[in-house]
C-alpha positions as CSV (number, residue, x, y, z in Angstrom):
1,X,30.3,102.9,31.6
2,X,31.0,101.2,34.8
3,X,34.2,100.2,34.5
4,X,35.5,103.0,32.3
5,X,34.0,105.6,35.1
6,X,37.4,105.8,37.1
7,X,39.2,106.9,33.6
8,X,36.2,108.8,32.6
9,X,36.1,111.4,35.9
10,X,39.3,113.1,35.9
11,X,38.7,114.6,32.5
12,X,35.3,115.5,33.3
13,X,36.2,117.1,36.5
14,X,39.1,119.1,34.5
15,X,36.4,120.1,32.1
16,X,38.2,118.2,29.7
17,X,36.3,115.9,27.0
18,X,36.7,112.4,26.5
19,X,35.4,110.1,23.9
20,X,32.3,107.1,25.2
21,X,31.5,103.8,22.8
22,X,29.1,102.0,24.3
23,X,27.5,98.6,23.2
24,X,23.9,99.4,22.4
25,X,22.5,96.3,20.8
26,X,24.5,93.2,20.0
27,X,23.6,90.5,16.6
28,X,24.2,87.0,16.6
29,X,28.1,85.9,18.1
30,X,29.0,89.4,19.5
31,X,31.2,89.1,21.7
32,X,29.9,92.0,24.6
33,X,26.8,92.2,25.8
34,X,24.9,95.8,25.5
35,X,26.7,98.5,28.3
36,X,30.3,97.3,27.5
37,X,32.4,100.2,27.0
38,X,35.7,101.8,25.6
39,X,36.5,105.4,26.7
40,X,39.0,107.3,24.9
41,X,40.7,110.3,27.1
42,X,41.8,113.9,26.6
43,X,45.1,112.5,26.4
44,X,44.3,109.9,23.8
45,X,44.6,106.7,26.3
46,X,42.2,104.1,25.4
47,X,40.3,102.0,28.5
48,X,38.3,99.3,28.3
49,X,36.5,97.3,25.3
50,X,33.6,96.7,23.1
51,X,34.7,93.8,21.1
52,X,37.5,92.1,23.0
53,X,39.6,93.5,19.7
54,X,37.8,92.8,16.8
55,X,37.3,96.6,15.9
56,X,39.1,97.9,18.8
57,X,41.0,100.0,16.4
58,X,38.2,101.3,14.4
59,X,36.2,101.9,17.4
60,X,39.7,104.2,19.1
61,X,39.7,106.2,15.9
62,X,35.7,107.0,15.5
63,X,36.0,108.2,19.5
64,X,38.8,110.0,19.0
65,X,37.1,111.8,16.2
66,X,33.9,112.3,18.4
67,X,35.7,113.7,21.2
68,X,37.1,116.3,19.1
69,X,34.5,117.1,16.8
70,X,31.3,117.1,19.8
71,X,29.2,115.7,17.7
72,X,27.6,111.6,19.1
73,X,27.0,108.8,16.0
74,X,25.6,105.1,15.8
75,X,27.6,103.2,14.1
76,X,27.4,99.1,13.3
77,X,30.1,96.7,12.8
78,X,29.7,93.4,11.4
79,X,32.4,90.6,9.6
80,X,32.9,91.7,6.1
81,X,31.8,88.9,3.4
82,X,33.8,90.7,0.8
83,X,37.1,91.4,2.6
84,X,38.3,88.8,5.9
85,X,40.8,91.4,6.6
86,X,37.8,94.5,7.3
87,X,36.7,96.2,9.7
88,X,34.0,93.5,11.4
89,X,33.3,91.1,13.9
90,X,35.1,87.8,13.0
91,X,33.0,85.6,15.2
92,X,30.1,86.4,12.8
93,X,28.5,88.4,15.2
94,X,26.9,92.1,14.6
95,X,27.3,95.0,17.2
96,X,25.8,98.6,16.8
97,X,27.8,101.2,19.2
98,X,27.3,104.6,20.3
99,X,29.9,106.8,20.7
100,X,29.3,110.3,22.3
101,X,31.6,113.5,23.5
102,X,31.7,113.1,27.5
103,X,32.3,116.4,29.1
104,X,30.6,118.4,31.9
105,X,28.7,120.4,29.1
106,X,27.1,117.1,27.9
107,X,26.8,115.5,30.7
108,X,26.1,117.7,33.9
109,X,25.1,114.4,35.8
110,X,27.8,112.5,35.7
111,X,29.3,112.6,39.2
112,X,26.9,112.2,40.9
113,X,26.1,109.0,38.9
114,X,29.5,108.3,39.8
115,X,28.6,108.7,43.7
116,X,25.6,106.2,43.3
117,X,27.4,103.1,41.5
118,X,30.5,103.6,44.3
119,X,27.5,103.6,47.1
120,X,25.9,100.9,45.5
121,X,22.6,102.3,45.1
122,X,20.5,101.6,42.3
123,X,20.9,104.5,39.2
124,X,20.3,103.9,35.7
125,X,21.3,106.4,32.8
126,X,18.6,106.8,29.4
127,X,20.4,108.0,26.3
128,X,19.3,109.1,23.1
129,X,21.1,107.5,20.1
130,X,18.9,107.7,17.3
131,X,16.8,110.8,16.5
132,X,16.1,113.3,13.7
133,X,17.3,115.7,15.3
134,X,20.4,116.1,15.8
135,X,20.5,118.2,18.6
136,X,18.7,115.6,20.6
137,X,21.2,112.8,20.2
138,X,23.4,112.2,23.4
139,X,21.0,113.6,25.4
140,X,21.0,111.9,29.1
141,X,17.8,111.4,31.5
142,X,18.9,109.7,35.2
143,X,16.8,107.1,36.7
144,X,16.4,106.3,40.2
145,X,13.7,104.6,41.8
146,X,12.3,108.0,43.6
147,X,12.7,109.9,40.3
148,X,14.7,111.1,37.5
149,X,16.8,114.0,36.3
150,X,18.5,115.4,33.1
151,X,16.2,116.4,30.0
152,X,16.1,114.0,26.4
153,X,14.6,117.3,24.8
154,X,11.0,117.7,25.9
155,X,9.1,117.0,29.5
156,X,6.9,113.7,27.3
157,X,9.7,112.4,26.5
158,X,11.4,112.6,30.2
159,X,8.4,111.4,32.1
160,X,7.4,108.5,29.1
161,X,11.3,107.2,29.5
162,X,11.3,107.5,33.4
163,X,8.4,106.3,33.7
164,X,8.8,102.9,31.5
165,X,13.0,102.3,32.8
166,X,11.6,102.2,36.5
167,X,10.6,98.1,35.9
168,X,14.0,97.3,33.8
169,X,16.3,99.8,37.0
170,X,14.3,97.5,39.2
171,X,15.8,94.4,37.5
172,X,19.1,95.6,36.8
173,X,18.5,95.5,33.1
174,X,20.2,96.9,29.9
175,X,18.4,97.5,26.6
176,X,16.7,99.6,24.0
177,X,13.5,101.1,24.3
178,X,11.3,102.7,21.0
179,X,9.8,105.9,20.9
180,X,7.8,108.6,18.5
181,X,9.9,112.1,18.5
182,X,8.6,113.7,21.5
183,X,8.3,110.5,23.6
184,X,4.8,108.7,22.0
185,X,4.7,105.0,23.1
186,X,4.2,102.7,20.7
187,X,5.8,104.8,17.4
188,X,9.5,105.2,16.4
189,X,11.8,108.0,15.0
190,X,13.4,108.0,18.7
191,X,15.6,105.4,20.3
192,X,16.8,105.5,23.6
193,X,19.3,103.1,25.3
194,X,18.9,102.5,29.2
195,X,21.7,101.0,30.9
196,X,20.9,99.8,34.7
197,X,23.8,100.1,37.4
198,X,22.6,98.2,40.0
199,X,24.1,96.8,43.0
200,X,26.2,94.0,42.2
201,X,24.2,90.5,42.3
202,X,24.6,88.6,45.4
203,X,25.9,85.1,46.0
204,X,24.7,83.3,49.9
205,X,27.0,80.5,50.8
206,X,26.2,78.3,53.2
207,X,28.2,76.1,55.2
208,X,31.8,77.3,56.2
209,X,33.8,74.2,54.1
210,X,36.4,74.0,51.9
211,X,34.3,74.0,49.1
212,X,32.7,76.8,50.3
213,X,36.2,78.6,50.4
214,X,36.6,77.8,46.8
215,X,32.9,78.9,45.8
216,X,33.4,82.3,47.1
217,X,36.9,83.0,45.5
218,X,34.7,81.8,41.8
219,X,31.6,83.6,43.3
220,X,33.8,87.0,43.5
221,X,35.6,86.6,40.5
222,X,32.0,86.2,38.2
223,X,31.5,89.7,39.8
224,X,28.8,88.4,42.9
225,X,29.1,89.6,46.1
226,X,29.6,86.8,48.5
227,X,28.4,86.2,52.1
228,X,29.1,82.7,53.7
229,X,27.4,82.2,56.8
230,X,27.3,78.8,58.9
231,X,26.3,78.8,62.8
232,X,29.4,77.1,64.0
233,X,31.4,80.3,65.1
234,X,34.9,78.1,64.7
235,X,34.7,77.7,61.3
236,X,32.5,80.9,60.6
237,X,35.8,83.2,60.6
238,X,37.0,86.5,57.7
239,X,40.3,84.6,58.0
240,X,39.4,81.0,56.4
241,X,36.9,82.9,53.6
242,X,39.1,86.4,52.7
243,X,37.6,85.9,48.9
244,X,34.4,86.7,50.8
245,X,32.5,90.2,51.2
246,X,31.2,88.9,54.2
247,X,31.1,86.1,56.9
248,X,28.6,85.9,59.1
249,X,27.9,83.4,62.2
250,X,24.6,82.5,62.6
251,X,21.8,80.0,62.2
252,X,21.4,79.9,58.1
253,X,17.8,79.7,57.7
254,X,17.4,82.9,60.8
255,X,19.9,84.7,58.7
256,X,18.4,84.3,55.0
257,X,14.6,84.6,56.4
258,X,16.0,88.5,57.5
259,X,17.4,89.1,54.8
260,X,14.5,88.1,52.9
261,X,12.2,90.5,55.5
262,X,14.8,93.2,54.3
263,X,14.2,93.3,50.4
264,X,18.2,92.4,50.5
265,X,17.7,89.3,48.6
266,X,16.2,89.6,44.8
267,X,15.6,88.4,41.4
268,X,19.8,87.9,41.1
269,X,20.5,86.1,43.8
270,X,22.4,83.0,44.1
271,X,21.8,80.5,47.1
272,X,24.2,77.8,47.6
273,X,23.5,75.4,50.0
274,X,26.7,73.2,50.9
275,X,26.4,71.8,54.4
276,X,24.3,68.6,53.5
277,X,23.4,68.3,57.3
278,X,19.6,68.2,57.9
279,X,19.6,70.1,61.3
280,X,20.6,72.7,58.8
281,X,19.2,72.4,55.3
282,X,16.3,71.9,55.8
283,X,14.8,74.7,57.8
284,X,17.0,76.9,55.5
285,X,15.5,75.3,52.2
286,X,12.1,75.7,53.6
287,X,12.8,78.8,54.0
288,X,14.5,79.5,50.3
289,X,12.0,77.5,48.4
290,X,8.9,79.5,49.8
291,X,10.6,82.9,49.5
292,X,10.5,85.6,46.8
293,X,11.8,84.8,43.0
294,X,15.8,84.0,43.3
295,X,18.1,83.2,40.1
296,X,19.3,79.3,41.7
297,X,19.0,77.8,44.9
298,X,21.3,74.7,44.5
299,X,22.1,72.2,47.6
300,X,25.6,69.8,47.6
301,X,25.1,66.1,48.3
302,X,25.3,62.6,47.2
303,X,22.0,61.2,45.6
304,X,20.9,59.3,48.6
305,X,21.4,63.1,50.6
306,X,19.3,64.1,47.9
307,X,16.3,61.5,48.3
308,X,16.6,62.4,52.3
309,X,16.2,66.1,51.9
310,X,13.5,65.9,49.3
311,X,11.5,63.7,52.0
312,X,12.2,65.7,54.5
313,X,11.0,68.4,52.7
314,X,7.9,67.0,51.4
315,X,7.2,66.4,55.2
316,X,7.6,69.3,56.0
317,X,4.9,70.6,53.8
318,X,6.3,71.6,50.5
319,X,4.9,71.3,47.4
320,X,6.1,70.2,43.8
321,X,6.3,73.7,42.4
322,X,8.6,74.7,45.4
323,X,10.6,71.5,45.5
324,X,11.2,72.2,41.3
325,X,12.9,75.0,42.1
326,X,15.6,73.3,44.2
327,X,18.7,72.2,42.0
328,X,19.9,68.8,44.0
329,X,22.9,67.5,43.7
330,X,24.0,71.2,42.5
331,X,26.4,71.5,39.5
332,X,26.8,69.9,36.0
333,X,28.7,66.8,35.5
334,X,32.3,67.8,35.0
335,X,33.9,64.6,36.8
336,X,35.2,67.5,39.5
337,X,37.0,65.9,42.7
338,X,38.8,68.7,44.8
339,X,36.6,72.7,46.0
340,X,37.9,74.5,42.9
341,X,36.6,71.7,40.7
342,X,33.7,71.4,42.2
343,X,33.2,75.2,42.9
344,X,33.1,75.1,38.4
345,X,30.7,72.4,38.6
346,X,28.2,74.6,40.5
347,X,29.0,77.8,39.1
348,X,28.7,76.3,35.3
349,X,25.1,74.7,36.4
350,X,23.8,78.6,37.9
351,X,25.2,80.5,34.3
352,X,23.9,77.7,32.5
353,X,20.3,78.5,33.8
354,X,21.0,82.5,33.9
355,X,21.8,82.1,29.9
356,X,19.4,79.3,29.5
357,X,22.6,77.2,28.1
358,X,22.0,73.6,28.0
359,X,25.2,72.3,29.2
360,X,26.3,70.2,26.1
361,X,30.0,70.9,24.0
362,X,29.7,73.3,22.4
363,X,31.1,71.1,19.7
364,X,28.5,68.9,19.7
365,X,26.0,71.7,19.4
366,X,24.5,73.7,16.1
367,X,22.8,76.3,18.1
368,X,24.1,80.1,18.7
369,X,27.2,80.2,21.0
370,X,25.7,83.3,23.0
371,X,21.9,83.7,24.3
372,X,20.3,86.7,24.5
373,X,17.7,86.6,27.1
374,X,17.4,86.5,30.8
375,X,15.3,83.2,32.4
């Protein structure tokens, strides 16, 4: 819904109704993840995509139907065995979407869930999409971590379903949870999907270099928000990193260990270490490597810089399990030379480990092209 909301508010504020498919569960090679969405408007304008145009067109008409007629469905596309030319998935993959009238009638929330993703604060929106009754499908219960809001039909099944997407808002996760009718744990008739808009992740550069120019323009375009911070205030400047959300002068391993103190780094969180100086690296690392759970900490430099800084480390009173987590020389063997080829190097090696991707062709592979799960 995120980044169909812009489309998605005039209508709603003009008491209009507009049409929401949203990704619910994906099969196999689907080509969105679960939360990507297509909004059709009043007006008939389509934004955004579930399939990146496989069923585009079926997916316009079924919303378009939806908006008019009020009444939310689950559908389930797939590629057609019998006909190429069908409605399906080409790539082989199997996606089951929900598409549901948006108006202010359905969903009284909605601006001010609107308010919380453009503030950046951490909301997460419960839907049913599969239920006996019909009256209960579309029905939307807002999670935040101090409470929620809205009603899926009975006060079980709000507190059961605010209750249990506390963990996966805390994580920034998307998915499915399983319910009885009225909410029971642990028995079905009642799905509910919970998508997570959370902050977006954050990517900590450090060293202000050329490659660290080129890191931050990738960093921003995977969707991270960047900060590059180095303690020499001359090359420390907005003006050599404008890609960046942030540049900040100041002594790396100061600067991470309060952000750390502030809960402002987490579970997403990229660290990219690029300065390969040890007056610098290594009180940062020490610092990196003994704080809370982070996605990558990677660390630029040539294998001897390497065999140094693991040393040093080692000295300085780390153990195996912390040094394991340290990804040295960062980035995956693409033969890269200049920032920008070097910026893919790293970037491949952190999505490779987010996806648990091994790296290989995928020519040379048999395996499922996409992977589902989280590390």
């Amino acid at each position: 819904m995120r980044d169909v909301l812009a489309a998605m508010m005039p209508d709603w504020r003009k008491g209009s109704t507009s049409g929401l498919a949203t990704v619910v569960s994906t099969f196999k090679s689907a080509p969105r993840l679960p939360g990507a969405s297509m909004l059709v408007t009043a007006g008939g304008d389509a934004v955004g995509s579930v399939s990146g145009g496989c069923v585009e067109g079926a997916v316009y008409e079924l919303a378009t139907q939806v908006k008019e007629e009020g009444k939310p469905v689950l559908v389930r596309y797939g590629i057609s065995d019998d006909d190429a030319y069908a409605v399906g998935l080409t790539c082989g993959g199997i996606i089951d979407i929900f598409v549901e009238p948006v108006s202010r009638q359905s969903f009284v929330e909605l601006d001010d869930v609107g308010q919380d993703i453009a503030a950046e604060r951490r909301v997460g929106v419960a839907t049913v999409i599969e239920h006996p009754d019909s009256s209960r499908l579309g029905r939307h219960l807002v999670v935040r971590p101090e409470g929620f809001e809205g009603d899926l039909g009975s006060e079980r099944s709000n507190h059961a379903v605010g209750d249990d997407t506390q963990g996966l808002l805390a994580a920034g996760r998307t998915g499915i949870l399983n319910y009885g009718l009225d909410g029971e744990r642990l028995d079905t008739g009642m799905r509910v999907f919970f998508a997570s808009y959370a902050p977006p992740p954050r990517m900590l550069v450090f060293g202000a270099i050329d490659f660290a120019a080129a890191l931050a323009r990738l960093g921003t375009f995977l969707g991270y928000r960047v900060t590059v911070c180095d303690a020499r205030a001359i090359f420390a400047t907005p003006a050599r990193f404008p890609e960046a959300a942030e540049v900040v002068n100041a002594w790396p391993h100061r600067y991470l260990a309060e952000q750390l103190s502030k809960g402002l780094v987490d579970e997403r969180t990229v660290i990219c270490v690029l300065t390969h100086d040890p007056k610098f690296d290594i009180p940062l690392l020490e610092v990196a490597l003994r704080g809370g759970p982070v996605a990558f900490i990677g660390a630029m430099g040539s294998r001897r810089t390497h065999e140094d800084r693991i040393a040093r480390l080692r000295q300085a009173g780390l153990g195996e399990a912390e040094l394991s987590r340290l990804h040295s020389p960062v980035g995956l063997d693409l033969g890269a030379r200049t920032p920008e080829e070097t910026a893919v190097s790293i970037a491949a090696e952190f999505i490779a480990k987010q996806w648990s991707g091994s790296g290989e062709p995928l020519r040379q592979l048999d395996e499922r092209i996409h992977h589902d799960e989280l590390r």
